[in-house]
Chimera marker file (.cmm) of the C-alpha trace (Angstrom):
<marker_set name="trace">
<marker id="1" x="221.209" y="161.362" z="53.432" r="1" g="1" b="0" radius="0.5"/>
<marker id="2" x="223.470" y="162.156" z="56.525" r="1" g="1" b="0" radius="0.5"/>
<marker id="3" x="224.508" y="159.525" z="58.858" r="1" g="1" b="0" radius="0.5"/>
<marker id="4" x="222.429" y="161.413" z="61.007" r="1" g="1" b="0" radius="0.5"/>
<marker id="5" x="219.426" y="161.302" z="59.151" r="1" g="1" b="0" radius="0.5"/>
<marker id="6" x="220.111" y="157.611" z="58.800" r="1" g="1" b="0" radius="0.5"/>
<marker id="7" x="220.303" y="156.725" z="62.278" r="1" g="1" b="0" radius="0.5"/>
<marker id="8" x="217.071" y="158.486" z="62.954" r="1" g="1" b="0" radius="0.5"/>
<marker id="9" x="215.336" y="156.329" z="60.422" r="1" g="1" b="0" radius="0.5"/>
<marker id="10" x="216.896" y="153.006" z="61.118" r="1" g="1" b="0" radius="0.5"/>
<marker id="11" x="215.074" y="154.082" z="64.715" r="1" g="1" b="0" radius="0.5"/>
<marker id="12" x="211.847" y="155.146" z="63.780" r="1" g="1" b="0" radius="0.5"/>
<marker id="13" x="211.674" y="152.084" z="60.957" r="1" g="1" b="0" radius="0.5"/>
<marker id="14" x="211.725" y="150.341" z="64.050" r="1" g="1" b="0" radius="0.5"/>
<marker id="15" x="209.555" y="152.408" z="65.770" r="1" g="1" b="0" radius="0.5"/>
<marker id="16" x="211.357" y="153.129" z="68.873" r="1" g="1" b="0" radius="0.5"/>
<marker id="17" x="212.314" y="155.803" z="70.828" r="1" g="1" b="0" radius="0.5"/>
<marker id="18" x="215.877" y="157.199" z="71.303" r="1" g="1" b="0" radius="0.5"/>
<marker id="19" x="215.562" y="155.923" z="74.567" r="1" g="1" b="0" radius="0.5"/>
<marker id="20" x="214.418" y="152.576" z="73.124" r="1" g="1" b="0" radius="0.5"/>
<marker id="21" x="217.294" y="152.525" z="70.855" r="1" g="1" b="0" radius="0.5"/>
<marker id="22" x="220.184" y="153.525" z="73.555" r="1" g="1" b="0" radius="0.5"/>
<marker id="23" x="218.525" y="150.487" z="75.448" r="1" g="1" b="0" radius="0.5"/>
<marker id="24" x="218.891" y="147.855" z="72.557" r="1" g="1" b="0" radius="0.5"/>
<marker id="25" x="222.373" y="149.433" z="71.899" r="1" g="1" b="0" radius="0.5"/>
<marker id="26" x="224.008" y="149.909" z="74.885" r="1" g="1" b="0" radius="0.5"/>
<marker id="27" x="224.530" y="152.984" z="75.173" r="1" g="1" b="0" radius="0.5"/>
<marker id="28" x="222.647" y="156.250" z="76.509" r="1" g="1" b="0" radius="0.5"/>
<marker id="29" x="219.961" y="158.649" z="75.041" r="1" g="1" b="0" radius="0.5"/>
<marker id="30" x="222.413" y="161.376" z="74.289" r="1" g="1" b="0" radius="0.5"/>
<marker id="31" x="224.948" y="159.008" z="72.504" r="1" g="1" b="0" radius="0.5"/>
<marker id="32" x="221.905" y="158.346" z="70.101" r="1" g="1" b="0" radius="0.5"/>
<marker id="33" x="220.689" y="161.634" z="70.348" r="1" g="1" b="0" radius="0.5"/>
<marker id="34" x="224.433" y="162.831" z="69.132" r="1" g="1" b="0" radius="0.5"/>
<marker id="35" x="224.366" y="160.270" z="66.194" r="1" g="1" b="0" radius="0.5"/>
<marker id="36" x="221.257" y="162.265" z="64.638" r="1" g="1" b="0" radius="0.5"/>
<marker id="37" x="222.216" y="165.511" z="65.290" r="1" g="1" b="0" radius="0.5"/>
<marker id="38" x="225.705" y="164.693" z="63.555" r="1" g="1" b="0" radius="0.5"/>
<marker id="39" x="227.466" y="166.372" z="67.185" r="1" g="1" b="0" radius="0.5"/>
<marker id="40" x="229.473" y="162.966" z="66.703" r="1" g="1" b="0" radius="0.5"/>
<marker id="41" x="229.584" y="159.501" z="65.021" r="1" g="1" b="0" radius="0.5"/>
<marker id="42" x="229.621" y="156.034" z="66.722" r="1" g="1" b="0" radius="0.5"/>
<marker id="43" x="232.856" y="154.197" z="66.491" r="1" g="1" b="0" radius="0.5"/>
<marker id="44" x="233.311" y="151.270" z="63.954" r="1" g="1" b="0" radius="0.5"/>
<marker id="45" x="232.170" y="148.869" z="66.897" r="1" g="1" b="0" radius="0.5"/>
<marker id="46" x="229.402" y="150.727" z="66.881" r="1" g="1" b="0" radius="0.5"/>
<marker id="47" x="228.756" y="150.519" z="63.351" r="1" g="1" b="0" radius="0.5"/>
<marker id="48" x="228.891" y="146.887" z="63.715" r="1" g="1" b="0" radius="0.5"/>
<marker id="49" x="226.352" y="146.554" z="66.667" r="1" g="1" b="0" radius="0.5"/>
<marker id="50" x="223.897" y="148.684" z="64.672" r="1" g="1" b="0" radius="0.5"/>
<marker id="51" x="224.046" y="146.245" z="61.726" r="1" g="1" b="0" radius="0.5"/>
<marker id="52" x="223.574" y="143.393" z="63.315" r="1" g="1" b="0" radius="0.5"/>
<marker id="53" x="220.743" y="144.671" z="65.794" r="1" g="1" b="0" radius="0.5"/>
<marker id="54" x="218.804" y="146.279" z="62.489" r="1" g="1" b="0" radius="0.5"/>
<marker id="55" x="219.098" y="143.340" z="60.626" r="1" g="1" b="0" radius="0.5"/>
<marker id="56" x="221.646" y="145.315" z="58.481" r="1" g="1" b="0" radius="0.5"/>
<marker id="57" x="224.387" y="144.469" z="56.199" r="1" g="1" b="0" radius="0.5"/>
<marker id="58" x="227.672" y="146.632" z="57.034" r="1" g="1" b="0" radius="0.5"/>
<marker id="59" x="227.382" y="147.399" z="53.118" r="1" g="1" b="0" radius="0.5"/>
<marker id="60" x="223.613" y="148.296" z="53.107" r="1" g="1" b="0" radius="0.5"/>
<marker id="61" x="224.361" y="150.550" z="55.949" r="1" g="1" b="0" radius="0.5"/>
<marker id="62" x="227.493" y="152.556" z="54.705" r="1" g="1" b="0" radius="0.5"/>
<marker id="63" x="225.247" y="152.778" z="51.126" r="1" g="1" b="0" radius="0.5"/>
<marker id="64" x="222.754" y="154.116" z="52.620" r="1" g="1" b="0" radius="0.5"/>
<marker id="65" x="224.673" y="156.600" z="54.543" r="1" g="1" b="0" radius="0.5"/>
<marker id="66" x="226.880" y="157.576" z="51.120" r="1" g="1" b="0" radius="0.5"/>
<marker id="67" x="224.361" y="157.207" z="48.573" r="1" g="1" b="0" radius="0.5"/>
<marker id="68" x="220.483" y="158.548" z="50.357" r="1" g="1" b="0" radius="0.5"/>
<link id1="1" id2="2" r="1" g="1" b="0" radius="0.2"/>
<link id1="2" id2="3" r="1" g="1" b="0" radius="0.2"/>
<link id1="3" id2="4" r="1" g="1" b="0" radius="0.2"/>
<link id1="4" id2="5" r="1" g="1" b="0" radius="0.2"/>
<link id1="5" id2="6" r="1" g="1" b="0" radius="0.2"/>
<link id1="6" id2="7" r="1" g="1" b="0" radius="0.2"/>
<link id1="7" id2="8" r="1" g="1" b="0" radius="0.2"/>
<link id1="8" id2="9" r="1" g="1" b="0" radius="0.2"/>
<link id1="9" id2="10" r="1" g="1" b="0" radius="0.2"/>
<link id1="10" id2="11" r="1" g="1" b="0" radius="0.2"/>
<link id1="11" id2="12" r="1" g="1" b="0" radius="0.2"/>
<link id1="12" id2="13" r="1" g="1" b="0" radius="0.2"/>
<link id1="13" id2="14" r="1" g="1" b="0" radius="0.2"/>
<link id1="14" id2="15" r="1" g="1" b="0" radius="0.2"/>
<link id1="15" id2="16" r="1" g="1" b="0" radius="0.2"/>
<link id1="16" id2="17" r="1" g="1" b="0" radius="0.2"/>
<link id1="17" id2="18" r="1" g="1" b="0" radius="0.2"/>
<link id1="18" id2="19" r="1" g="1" b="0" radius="0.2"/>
<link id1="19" id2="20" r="1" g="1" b="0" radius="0.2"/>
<link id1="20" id2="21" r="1" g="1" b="0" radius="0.2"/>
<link id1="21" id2="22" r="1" g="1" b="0" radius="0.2"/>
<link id1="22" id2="23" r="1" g="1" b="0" radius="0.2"/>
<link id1="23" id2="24" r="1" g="1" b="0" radius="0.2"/>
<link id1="24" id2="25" r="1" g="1" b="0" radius="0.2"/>
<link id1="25" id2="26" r="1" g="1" b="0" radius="0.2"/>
<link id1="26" id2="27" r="1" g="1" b="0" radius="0.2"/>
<link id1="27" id2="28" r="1" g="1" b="0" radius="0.2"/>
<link id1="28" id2="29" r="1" g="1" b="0" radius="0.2"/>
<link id1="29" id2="30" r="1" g="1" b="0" radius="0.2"/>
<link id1="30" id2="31" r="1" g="1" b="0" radius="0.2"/>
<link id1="31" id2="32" r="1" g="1" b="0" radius="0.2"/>
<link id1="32" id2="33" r="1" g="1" b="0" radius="0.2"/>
<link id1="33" id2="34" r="1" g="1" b="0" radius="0.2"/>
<link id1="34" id2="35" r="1" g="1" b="0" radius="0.2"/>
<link id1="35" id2="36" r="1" g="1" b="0" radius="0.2"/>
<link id1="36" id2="37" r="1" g="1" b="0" radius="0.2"/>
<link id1="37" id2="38" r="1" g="1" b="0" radius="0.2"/>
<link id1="38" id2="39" r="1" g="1" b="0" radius="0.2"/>
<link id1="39" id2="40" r="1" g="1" b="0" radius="0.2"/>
<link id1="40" id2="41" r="1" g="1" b="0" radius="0.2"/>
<link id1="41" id2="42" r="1" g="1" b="0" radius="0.2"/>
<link id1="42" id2="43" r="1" g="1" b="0" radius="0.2"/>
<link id1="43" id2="44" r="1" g="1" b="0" radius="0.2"/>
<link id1="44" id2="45" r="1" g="1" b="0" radius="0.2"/>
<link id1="45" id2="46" r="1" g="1" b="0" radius="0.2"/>
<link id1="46" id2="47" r="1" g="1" b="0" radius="0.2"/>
<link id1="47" id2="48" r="1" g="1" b="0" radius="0.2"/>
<link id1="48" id2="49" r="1" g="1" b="0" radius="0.2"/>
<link id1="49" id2="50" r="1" g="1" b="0" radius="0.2"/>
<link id1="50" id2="51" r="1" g="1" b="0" radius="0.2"/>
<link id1="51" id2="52" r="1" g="1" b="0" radius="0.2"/>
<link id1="52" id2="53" r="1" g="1" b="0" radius="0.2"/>
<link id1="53" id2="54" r="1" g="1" b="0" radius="0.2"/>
<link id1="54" id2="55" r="1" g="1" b="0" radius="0.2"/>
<link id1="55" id2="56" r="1" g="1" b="0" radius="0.2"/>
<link id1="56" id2="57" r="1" g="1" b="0" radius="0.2"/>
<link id1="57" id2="58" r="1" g="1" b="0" radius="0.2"/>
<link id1="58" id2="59" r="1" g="1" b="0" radius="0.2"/>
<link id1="59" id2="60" r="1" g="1" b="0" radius="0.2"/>
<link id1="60" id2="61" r="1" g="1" b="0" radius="0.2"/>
<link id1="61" id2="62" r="1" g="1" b="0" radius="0.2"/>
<link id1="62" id2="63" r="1" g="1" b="0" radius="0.2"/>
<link id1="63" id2="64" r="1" g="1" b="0" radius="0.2"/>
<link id1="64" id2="65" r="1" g="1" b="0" radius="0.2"/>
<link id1="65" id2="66" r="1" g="1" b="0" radius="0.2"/>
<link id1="66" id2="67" r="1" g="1" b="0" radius="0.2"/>
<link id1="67" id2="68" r="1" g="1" b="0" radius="0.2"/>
</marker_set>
């Protein structure tokens, strides 16, 4: 699975909207909207702040990003 794909279903696993997600993150609509269409990647930062907000390990989320 793409990061992209990923992202998408860390968000709808939590059944929020993009808004919803930009919200809890930080950050706006497109930025999220960006992540999932793979136009661009958050930063490692970012990477961390998603972890910890989805309850996710930095190694569960990297695996799933290189091996879904």
């Amino acid at each position: 699975m793409d990061f992209g794909k990923q992202i998408r279903q860390i968000r709808k696993d939590a059944k929020l909207t993009q808004e919803q997600m930009a919200a809890k993150l930080n950050v706006s609509r497109q930025a999220v909207s960006n992540w999932e269409n793979n136009k661009n990647l958050p930063d490692l930062e970012m990477i961390i702040t998603i972890s910890r907000v989805f309850g996710l390990s930095l190694d569960q989320l990297m695996e799933r990003r290189i091996f879904l």
